[in-house]
N, CA, C and O atoms as a GROMACS GRO file, in nm:
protein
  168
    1UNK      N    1   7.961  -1.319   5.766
    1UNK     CA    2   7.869  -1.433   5.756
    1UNK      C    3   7.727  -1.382   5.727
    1UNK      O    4   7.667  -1.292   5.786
    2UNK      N    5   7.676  -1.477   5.598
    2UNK     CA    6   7.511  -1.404   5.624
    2UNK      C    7   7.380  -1.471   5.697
    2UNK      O    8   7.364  -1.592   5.704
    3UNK      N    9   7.312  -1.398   5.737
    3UNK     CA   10   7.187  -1.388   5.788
    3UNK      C   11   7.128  -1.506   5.754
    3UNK      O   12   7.147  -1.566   5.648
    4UNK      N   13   7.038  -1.547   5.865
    4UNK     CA   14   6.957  -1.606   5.787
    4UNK      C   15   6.882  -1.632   5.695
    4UNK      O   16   6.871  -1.720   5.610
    5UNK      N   17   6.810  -1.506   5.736
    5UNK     CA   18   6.757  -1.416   5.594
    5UNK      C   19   6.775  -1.423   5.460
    5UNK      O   20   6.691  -1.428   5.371
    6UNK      N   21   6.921  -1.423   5.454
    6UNK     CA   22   7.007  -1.458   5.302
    6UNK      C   23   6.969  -1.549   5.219
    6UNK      O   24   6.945  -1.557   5.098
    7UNK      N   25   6.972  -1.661   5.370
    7UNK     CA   26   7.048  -1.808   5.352
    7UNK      C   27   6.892  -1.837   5.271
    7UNK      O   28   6.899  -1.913   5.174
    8UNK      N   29   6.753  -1.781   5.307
    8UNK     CA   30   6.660  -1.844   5.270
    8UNK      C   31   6.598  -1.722   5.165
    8UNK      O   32   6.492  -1.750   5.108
    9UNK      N   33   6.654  -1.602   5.140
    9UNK     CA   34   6.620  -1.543   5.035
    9UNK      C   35   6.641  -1.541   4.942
    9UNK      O   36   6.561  -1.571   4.854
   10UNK      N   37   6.777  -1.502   4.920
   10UNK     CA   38   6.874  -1.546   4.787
   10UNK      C   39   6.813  -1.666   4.699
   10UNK      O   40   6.734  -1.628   4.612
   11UNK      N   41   6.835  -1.798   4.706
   11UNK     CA   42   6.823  -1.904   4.650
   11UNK      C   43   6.645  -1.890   4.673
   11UNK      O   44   6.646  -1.998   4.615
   12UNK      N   45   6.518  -1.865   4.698
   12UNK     CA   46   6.419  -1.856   4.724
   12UNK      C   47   6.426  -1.758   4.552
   12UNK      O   48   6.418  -1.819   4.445
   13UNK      N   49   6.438  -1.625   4.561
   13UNK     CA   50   6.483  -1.532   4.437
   13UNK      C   51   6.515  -1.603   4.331
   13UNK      O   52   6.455  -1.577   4.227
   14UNK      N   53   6.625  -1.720   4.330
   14UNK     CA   54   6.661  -1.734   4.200
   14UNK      C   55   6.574  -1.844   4.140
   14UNK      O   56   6.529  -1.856   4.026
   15UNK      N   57   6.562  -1.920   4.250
   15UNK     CA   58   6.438  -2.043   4.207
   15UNK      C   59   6.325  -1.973   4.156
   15UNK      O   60   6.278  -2.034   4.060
   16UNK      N   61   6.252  -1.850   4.188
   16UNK     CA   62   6.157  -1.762   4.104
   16UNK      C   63   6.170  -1.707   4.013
   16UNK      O   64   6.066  -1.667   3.961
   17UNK      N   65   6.317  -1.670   3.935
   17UNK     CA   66   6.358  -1.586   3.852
   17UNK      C   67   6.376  -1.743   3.724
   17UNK      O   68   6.325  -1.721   3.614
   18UNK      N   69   6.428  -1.854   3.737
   18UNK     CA   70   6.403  -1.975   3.702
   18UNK      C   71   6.319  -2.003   3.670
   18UNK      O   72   6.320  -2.040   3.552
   19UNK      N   73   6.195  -2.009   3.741
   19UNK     CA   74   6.077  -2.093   3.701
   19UNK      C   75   6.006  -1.959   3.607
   19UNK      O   76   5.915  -2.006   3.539
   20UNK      N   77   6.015  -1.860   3.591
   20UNK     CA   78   5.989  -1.767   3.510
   20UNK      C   79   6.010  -1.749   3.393
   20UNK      O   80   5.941  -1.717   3.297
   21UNK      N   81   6.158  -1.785   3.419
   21UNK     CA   82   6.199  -1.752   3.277
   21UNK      C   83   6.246  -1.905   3.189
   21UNK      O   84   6.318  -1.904   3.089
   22UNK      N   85   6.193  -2.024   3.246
   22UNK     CA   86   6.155  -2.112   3.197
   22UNK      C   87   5.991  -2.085   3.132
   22UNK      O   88   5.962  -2.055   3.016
   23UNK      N   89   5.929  -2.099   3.209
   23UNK     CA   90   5.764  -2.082   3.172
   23UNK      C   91   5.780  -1.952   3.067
   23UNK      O   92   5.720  -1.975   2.962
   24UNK      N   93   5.840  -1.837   3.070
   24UNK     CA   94   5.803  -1.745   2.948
   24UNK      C   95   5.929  -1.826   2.805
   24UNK      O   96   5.905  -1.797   2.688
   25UNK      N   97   6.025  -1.900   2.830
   25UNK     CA   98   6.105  -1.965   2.727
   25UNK      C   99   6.002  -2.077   2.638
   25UNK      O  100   5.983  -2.089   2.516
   26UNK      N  101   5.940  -2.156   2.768
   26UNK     CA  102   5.864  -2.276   2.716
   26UNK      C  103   5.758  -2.190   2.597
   26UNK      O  104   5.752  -2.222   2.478
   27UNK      N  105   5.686  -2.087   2.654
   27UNK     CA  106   5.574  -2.035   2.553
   27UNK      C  107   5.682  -1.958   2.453
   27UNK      O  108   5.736  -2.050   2.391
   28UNK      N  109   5.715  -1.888   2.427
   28UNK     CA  110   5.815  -1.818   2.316
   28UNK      C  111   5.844  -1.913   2.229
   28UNK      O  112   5.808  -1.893   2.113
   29UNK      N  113   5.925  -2.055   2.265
   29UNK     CA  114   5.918  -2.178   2.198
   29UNK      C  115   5.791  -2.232   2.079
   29UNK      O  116   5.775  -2.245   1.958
   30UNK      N  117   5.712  -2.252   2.222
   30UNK     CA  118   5.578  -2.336   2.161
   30UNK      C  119   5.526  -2.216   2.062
   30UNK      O  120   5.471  -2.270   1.967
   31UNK      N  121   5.522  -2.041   2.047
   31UNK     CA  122   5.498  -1.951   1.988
   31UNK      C  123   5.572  -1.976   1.860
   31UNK      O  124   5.510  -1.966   1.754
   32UNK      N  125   5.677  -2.001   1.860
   32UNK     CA  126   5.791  -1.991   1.719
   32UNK      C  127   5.769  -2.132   1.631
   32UNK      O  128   5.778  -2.132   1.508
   33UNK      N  129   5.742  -2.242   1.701
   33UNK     CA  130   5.721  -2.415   1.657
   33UNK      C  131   5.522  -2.343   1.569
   33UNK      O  132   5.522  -2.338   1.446
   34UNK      N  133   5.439  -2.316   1.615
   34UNK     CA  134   5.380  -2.245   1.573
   34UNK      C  135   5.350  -2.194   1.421
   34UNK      O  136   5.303  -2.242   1.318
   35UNK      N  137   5.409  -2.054   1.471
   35UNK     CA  138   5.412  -2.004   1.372
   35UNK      C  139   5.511  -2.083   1.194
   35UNK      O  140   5.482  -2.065   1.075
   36UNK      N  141   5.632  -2.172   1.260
   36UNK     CA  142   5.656  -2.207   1.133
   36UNK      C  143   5.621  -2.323   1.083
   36UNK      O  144   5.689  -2.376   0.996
   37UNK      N  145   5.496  -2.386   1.137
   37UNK     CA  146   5.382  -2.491   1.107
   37UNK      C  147   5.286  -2.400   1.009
   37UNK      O  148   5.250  -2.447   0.901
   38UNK      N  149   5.247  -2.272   1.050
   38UNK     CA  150   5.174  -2.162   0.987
   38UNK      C  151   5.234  -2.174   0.863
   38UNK      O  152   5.162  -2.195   0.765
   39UNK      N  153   5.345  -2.163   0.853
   39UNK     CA  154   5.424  -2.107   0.736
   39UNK      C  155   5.420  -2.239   0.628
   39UNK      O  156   5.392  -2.235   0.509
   40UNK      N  157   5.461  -2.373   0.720
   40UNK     CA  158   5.488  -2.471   0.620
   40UNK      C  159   5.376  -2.490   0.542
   40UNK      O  160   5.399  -2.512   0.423
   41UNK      N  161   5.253  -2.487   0.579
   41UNK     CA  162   5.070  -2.534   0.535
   41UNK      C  163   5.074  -2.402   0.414
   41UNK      O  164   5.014  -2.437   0.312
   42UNK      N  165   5.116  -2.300   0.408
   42UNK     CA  166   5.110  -2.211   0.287
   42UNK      C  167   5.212  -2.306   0.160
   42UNK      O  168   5.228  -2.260   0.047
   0.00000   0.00000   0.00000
């Protein structure tokens, strides 16, 4: 059985690893929408 510890680390970890790699997806996105707005105006 695990710890308490676990019970509130684990899922604490992934909810941070989530909101991360949402927020660096969202900009990479908005970076690529971007650049091929750049491209269409040529």
């Amino acid at each position: 059985m695990p710890s308490v510890g676990h019970i509130i680390y684990i899922p604490g970890i992934l909810l941070i690893g989530f909101a991360l790699g949402f927020r660096m997806g969202a900009k990479a996105v908005r970076a690529e929408l971007e650049r091929r707005e750049q491209e269409r105006r040529r």
